[in-house]
N, C-alpha and C positions, 0 to 999 in steps of 0.2 A: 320800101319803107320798113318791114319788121325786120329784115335784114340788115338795115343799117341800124335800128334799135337794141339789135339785140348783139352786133358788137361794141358797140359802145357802153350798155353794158355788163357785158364780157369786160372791158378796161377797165369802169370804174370800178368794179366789184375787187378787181386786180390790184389796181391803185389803192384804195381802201385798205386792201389786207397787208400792202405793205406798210402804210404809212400810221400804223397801229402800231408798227414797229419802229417806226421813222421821228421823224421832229415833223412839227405841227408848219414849220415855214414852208415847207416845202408844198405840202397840200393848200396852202393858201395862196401861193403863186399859180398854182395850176390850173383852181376852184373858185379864190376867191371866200370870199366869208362863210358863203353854207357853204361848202366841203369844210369848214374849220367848225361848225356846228357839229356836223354828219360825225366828225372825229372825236368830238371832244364827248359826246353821248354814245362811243361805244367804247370808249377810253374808260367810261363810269361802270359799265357793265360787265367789262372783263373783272375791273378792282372786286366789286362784289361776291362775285361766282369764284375768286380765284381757290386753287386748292390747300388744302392744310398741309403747314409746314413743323413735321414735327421735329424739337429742338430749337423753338422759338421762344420759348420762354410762357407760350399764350395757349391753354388749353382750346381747341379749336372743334369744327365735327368731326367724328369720327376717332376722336384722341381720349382716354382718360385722365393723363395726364399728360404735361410738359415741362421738364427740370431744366431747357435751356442748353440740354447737349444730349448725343446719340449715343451715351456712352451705355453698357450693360450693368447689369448688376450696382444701383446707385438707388434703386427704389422703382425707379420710371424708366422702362423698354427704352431699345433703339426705334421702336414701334410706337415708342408712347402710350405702352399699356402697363398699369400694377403689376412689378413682378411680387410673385411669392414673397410671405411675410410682411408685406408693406399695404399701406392702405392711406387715403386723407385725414387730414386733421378733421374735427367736426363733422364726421360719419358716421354710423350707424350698420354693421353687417349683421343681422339679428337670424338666418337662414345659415349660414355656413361662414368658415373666415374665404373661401377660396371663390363668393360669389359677393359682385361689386354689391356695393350699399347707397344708402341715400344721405343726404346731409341733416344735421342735427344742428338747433340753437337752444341757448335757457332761455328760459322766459321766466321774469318776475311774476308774481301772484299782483303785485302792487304796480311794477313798472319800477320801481327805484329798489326796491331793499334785494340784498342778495341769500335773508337768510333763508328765503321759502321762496323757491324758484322751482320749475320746470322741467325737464330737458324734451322738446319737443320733436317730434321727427317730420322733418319736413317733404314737399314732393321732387325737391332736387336732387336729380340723378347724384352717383359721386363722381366728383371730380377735385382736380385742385394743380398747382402750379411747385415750384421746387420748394420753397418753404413752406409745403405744408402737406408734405409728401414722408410720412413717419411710421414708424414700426408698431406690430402689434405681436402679444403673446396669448396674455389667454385669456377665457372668455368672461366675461364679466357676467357672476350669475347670484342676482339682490335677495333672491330665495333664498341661500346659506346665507346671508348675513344679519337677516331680520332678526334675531335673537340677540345678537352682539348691537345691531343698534340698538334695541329697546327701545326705552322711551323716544328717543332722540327721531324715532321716527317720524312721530307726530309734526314735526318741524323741517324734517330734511324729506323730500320726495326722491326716492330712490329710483336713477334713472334705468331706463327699459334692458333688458335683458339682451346680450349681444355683443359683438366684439367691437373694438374699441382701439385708438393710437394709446400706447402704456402713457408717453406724454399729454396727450387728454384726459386721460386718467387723474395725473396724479396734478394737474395744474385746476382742473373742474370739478371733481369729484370730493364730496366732505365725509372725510373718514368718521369712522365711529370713535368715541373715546376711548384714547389708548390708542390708536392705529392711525396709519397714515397710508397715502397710496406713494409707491415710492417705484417710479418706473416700471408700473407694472397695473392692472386692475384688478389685482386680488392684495387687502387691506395689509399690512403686516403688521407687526406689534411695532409700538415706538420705543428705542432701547433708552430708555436714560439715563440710565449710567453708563450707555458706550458714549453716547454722547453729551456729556457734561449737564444735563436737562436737568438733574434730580437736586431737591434742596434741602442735601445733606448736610451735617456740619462738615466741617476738615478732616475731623479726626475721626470719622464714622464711616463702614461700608456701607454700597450701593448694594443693593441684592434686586436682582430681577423677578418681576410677579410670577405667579403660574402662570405658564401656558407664555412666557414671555410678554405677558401684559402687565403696564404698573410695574412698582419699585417701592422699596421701603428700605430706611438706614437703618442702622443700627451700630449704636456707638463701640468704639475700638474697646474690648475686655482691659487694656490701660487706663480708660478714662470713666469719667462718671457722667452719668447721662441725666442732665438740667432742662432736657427739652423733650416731648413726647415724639416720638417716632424715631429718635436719632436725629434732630434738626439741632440741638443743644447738645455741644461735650466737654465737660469740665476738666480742667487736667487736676484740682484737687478737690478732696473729699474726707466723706470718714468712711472706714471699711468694720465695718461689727461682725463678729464670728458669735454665731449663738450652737452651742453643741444638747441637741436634743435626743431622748431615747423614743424608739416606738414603742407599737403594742408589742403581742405575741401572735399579729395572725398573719403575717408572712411578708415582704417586701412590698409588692401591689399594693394592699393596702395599707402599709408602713406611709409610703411615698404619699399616698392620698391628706391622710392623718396629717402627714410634719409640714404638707403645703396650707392646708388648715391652721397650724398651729402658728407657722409661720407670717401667714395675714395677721393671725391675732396680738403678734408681737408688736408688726408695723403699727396699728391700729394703734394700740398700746403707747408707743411712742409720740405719735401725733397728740395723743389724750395729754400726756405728761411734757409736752412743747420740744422734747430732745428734734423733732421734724416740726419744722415750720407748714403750718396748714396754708398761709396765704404764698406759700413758695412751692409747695409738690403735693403730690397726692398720695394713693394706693400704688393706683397703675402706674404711675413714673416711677417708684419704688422699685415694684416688680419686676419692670422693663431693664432697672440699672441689674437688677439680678439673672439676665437671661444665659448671660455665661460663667454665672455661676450658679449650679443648679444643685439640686438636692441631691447629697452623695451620703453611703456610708462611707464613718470610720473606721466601727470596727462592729462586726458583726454577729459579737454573742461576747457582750459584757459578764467578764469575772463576779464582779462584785455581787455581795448577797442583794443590794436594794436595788440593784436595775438587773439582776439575771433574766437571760435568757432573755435580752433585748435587745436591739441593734444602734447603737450609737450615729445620729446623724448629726451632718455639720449645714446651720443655715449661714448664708453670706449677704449681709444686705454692704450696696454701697452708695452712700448720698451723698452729691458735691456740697463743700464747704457750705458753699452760700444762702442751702437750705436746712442747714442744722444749726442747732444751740449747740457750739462747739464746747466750750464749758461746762454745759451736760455733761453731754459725751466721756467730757475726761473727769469732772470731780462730782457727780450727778449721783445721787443714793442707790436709783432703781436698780441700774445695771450691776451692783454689788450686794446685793437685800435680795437670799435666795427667797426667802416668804412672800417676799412682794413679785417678785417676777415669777415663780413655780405658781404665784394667785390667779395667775394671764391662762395657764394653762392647764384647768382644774380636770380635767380628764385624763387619767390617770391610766385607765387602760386601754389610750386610740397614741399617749404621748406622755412625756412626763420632763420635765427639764432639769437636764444632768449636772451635777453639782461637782464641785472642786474643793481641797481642802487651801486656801490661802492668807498669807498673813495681812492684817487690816491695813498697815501703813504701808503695802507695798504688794501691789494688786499682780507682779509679775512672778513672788516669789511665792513656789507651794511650800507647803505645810504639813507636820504631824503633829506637833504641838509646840505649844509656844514659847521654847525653843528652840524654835527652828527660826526666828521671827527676829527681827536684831530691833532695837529702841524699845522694847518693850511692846511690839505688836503681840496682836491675838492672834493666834490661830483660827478663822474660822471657816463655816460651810459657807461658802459662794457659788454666784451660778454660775457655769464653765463658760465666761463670755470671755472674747477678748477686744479691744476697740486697738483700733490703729488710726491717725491720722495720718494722711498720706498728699504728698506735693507730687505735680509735673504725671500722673498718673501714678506715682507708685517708685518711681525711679528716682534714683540720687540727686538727679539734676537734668532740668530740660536740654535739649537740644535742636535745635530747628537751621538747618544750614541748607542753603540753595544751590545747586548746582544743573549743570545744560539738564534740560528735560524733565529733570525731577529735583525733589525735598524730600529731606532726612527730617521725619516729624518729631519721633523722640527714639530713645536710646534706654535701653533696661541691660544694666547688667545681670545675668542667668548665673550664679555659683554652681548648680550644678552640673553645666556643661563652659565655666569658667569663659565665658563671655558672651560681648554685648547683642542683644538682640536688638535690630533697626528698623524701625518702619518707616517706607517710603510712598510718596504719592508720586506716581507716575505719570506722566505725559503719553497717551492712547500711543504715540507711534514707535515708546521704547518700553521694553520689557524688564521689572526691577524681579529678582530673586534674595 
């Protein structure tokens, strides 16, 4: 009796292991219904236990990742482990970049707003499947940045210290103002004027901030500037030449003195309406003057009433549409040395140089009258000159389009006997 039990089974145990490998009808011919139970319960237990297949697409045990194929160098081993430089999306390596990490989510403050969120670390090992298998560089460290956020901190919680995919970086992360995270987690400056960001006028350059943070225009020396920062550029205007003398205590403080004397002029003009107050100010004034700065002329006047001074030239320039144009041109102040030397009563920091010119013709100088045709006078003026001026300055605008770029306007230069051109260029062509 144990002998016949114990080959019997000896077969079943036989039969069994094949028919694991087999088709189910067979064991049920043999067996009958329990032998097709007895199968179908250790059919369940093999599925369960089976082994990890890595290149499955399915991160499994013993796998850190799975991209779905055996290849090397793709991010994820023929092994299915992080090779070098690569790491999961929504990870966290805060120890080393070369030792695995845990996974990371935001979390709202509120549950819905995303401006005050989170980044929490969570107890899940790293792992992750082909899309979301991504590179990292460097390490993300919130300690150098705290200064550059400033304020903004108070609102932005600045996530934990550690390395990071650059593409989680730059898709999660809220840059400081000014900066962006741009495939990388270290902030850069945002260019804008490489990239068309800035809200310049046409006719104005871009200039990059310090430090490549921020940008500021600043209108083209052709034009005249109608809008504060360079966001406003006029292509006509009036240009005023006002010729002033210093003290006698040396350039340094010459230059200090005629930028003094210079405001008082401006001032001056707002007072008497030749500047529209409800059209520009000071500093818009000052601004259209920034490429044109205080220069000698000549630096140790002849003459007995200004010797031993230095002859300065001021340049203001206002677009038309903020001046009393009529001023400008038939207006008393600017020809009435008493009234305009009255602007600048200090005598030993500046003094305003005078002209001998005849009355009915303000371009022609003078010795005596004379020299003066229709019976003008000869008299003492202040060495001003007014110009109004179209198109920036140039004879005649010019704006023509061509692949890639615009020809904005056109100046002819007599003393190098031709036109100068300015162009705005499209970022991926080079104009000279």
């Amino acid at each position: 009796m144990p002998n016949g039990f114990g080959y019997a089974k000896s077969k079943l145990l036989v039969f069994i292991s094949v028919c694991v490998f087999a088709c189910t009808s067979q064991a049920k011919n043999a067996y009958g219904k329990s032998a097709e139970n007895t199968i179908t319960y250790t059919t369940r237990s093999l599925a369960s236990a089976r082994t990890s297949v890595c290149g499955d697409n399915i991160v499994q045990f013993g796998e850190v990742c799975d991209d779905g194929n055996n290849l090397p160098n793709d991010g994820c081993s023929p092994q299915c482990f992080l090779e070098p430089g690569y790491m999961c999306y929504s990870s966290l390596r805060n120890l080393d970049a070369g030792t695995l990490g845990t996974m990371v989510a935001w979390e709202s403050h509120d549950g819905v707003s995303t401006a005050q969120r989170t980044l929490s670390v969570l107890e899940t090992a790293e792992s992750c499947t082909s899309k979301n298998i991504c590179q990292y560089q460097n390490k993300w460290q919130p300690e150098l940045w705290l200064n550059v956020y400033g304020n903004q901190t108070s609102a932005v919680m600045l996530p934990p210290a550690g390395y990071y995919c650059s593409s989680f970086c730059e898709d999660t992360f809220t840059a400081p103002t000014g900066y962006e995270f741009k495939a990388n987690c270290q902030p850069t400056a945002v260019n804008e004027c490489l990239w068309g960001l800035a809200a310049c006028d046409e006719n104005a350059y871009c200039l990059q901030g310090a430090g490549g943070v921020g940008y500021s225009c600043r209108c083209d020396a052709d034009f005249f500037v109608s809008g504060i920062g360079g966001t406003l550029c006029d292509r006509s205007g009036v240009e005023l030449l006002v010729n002033v003398t210093g003290g006698l205590n040396g350039e340094t403080v010459d230059r200090e003195n005629i930028a003094i004397a210079r405001q008082k002029i401006i001032v001056h003009l707002f007072d008497l309406g030749y500047i529209k107050k409800d059209k520009s100010d000071v500093d818009l004034v000052l601004e259209g003057a920034l490429d044109y700065p205080l220069e000698i002329v000549e630096s140790n006047i002849a003459s007995v009433e200004f010797s031993g001074r230095a002859l300065w030239r001021i340049v203001l320039r206002i677009p038309s549409q903020h001046v009393d144009t009529s001023l400008f041109a038939m207006g008393v102040f600017l020809k009435d040395y008493s009234a305009m030397a009255a602007v600048l009563p200090t005598a030993e920091r500046y003094k305003l140089h005078s002209v001998m010119r005849c009355s009915n013709d303000g371009r022609r100088t003078c010795e005596s009258n004379t020299d003066c045709l229709s019976n003008g006078i000869c008299a003492t003026q202040p060495d001003v000159t007014v110009r109004i001026l179209s198109a920036g300055g140039s004879t005649a605008s010019l704006v023509v389009d061509a692949s890639g770029s615009s020809v904005i306007s056109a100046n002819y230069d007599v003393k190098y006997s031709a036109f100068k051109i300015r162009m705005r260029c499209v970022r991926v062509f080079v104009c000279s």
